[in-house]
N, C-alpha and C positions, 0 to 999 in steps of 0.2 A: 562595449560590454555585450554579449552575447546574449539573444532574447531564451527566455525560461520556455522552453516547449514540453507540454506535456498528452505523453499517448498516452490512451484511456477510450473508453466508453461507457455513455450514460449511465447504463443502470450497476454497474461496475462498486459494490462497496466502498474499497479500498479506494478507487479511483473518489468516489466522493468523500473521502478523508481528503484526497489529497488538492482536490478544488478548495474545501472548505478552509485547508492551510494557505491555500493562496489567497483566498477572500480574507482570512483575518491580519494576513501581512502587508495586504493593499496593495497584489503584487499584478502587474501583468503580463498575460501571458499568452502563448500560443495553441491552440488546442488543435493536437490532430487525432482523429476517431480512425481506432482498430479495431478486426473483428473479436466478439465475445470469445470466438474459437480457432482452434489452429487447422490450417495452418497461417504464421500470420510472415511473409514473406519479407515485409521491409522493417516491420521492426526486428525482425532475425538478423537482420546485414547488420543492426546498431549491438542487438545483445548479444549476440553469437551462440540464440538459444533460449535463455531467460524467459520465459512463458505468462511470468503474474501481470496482472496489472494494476496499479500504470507505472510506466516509466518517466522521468523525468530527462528529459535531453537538455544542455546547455553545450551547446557548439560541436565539441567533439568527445564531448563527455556526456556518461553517459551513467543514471542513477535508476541502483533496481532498490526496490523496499519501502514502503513510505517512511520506516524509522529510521532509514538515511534520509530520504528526501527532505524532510523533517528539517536536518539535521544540515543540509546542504543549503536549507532555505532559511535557516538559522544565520547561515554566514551571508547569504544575501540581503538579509534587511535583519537588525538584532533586535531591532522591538517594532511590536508589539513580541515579546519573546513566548516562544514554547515550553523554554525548558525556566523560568521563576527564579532568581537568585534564592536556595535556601531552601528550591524543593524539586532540585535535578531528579534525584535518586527517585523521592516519590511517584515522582509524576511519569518519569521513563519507566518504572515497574510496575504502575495501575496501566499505563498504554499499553506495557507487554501484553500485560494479563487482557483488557479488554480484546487486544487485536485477536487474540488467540480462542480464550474462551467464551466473550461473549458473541464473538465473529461465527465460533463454530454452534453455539445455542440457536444465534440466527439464521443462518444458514439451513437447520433441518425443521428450523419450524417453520421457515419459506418454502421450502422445499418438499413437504408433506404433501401426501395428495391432494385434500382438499385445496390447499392454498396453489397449487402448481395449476389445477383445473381453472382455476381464476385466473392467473397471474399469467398463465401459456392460450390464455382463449382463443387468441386472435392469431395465434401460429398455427403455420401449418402443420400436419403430426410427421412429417420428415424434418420437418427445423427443430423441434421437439427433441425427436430422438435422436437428433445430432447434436444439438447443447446435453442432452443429459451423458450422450457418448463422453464427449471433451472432459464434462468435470468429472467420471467418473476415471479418467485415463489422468487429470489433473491431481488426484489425489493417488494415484499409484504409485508404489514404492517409497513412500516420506514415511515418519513416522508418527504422521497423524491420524487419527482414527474419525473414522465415521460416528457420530452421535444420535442413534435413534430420535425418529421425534418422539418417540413416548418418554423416555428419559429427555429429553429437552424439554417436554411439558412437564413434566415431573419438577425439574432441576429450575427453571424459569422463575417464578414465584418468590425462590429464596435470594439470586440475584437480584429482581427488581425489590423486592423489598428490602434489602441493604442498599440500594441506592435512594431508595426513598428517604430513608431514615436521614443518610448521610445530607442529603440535599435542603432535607427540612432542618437540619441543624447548622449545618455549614453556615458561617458570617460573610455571606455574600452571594453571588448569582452564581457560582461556577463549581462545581467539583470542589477544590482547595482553595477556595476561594476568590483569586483572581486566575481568569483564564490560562490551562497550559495545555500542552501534547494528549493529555489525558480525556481532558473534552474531548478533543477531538476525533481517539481514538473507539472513546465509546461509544459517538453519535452518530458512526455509518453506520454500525450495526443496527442500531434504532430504528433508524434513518431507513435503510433497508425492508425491515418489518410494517414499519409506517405505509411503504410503498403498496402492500397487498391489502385488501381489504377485509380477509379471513384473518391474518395476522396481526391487527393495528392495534385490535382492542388489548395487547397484552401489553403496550407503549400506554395508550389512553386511560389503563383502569389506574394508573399512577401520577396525581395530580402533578408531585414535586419534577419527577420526572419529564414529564411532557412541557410543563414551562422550561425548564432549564434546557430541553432540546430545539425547543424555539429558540430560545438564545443563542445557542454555538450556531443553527441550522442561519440564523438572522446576519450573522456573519457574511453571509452568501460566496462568491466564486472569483470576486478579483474581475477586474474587465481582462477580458479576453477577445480572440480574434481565431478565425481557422486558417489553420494551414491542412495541406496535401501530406502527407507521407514521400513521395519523392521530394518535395521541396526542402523537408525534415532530412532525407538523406543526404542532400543536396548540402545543407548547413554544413551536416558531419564531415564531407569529401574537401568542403573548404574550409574547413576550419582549423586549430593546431589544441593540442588536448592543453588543459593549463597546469601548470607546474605542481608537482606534486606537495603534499602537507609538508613543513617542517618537521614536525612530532617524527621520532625516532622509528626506524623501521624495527617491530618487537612482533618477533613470530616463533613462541614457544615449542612447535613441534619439531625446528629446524628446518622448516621452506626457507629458502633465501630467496634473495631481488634476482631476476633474470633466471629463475628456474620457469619451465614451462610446465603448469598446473591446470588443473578442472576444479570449478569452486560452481556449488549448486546449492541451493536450500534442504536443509534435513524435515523439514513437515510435510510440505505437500509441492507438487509446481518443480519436482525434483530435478528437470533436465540440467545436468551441468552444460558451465560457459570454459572453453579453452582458451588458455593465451598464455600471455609471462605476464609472471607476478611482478610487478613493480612495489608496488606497497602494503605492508601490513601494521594500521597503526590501531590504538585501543577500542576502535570502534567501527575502523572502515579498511576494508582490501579493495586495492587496485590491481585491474588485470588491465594489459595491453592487447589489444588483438586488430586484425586489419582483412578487411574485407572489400571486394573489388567494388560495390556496390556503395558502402561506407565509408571507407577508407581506414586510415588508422584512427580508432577511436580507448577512449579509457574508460572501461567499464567497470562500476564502482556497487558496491556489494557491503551490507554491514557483515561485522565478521558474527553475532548473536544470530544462530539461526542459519549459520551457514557453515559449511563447511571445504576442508580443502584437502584436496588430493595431488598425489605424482600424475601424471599425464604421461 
């Protein structure tokens, strides 16, 4: 069995969703650290592009999204499970929602001046103005919008106190009860905010809230180990992709298997990935593509949130 590698860096939101999925499935893993900005050379040989983070690499396969990854780590260990017998739907559509709007709440209320003056202290002001360069070219061309902090302070308030509510009522420690997808998808944004210390108090002035982020956050990261980035490529060049899903190849726009396509994200992170479509099934596309550096690797993409094109 091929070991779970995942690129990523520390202070990476998403990236700490997708640690926290591996600490509650008791999984281990291999951790190779990428830069926060581009350009990022060797994870490009794996995605053929692909820009978010993190990725999840298994051999010669190759997972962008954490609602795949998710979803991938679902099939590698089935319990402790994500998705709950009896609250799939709910729990995948509080995750959408938190990945999106409470990621982007977070996001500009870190990102405000006050909190950036704290948070960027100890950077230099060309490292500075090079991270804010990246996320600003990060969110070019998607169809995601920038969110004022003053509407995120505005907007903040009515989120944390729906979840207050929910958490004081709820019959149990978690969101729906017993732990899913949905924790987790909420608690990097938190998690995030928690980190600056102009920011935290908008996590802490919510009693329910802040214990139940103990909880998912108590979960912790899985034992893990580092690896290189060449030695990650190195996997990819010797490894064989693994055979594709049984589930029916269903692609409503008429892509077929062996047409060569670009599939990219429509929010933000837009760069399309080029290859042949191998797979299109109700949740996940497969591209093949092969790089001298990689080798033939399958790059796996949920189809929510993404899109596809003629090439």
């Amino acid at each position: 069995m091929s070991e779970l590698i995942l690129h990523h860096y520390p202070t990476s939101l998403f990236a700490e969703k997708a640690r926290l999925l591996l600490g509650f499935k008791g999984l281990s893993w291999r951790s190779v650290k990428i830069s926060p900005v581009m350009p990022k050379p060797d994870l490009t040989a794996l995605t053929g592009g692909y820009r978010k983070t993190p990725v999840l690499q298994i051999g010669a396969d190759i997972y962008c999204d954490t609602s795949l990854i998710a979803r991938r780590l679902e099939q590698e260990k089935a319990l402790p499970a994500f998705f709950p017998e009896g609250q799939e739907m709910i729990a995948a559509t509080f995750a959408a929602w938190a990945d999106s709007v409470v990621f982007q709440h977070a996001v500009s209320l870190v990102f405000q001046p006050e909190s950036i003056a704290v948070r960027f202290a100890n950077m230099p002001p060309e490292a500075i103005k090079a991270f804010i360069a990246d996320r600003a070219e990060l969110f070019s061309g998607g169809s995601a919008t920038r969110l004022s902090a003053e509407q995120a302070r505005h907007q903040w308030p009515t989120i944390m106190a729906r979840l207050e509510q929910q958490l004081q009522r709820e019959q149990g420690d978690f969101l729906f009860g017993e732990p899913s997808i949905a924790d987790f998808a909420l608690a990097h944004p938190l998690w995030f905010l928690k980190a600056a210390p102009v920011t935290s108090p908008l996590v802490d002035a919510y009693p329910a809230v802040s214990a139940w982020l103990g909880r998912v956050l108590g979960f912790g990261h899985g034992a893990f180990s580092e690896m290189s980035s060449e030695e990650a490529l190195e996997v990819a060049r010797n490894a064989t992709p693994a055979a594709l899903p049984e589930e029916q190849f269903d692609e409503p726009n008429g892509f077929e298997a062996g047409q060569q396509v670009v599939i990219a994200a429509i929010d933000y992170g837009v760069d399309p990935v080029a290859g042949e479509l191998l797979f299109a099934g109700s949740e996940e596309l497969i591209l093949r593509r092969e790089d001298e550096r990689g080798g033939v690797v399958h790059v796996h993409f949920p189809r929510f949130g993404f899109r596809i094109e003629k090439r």
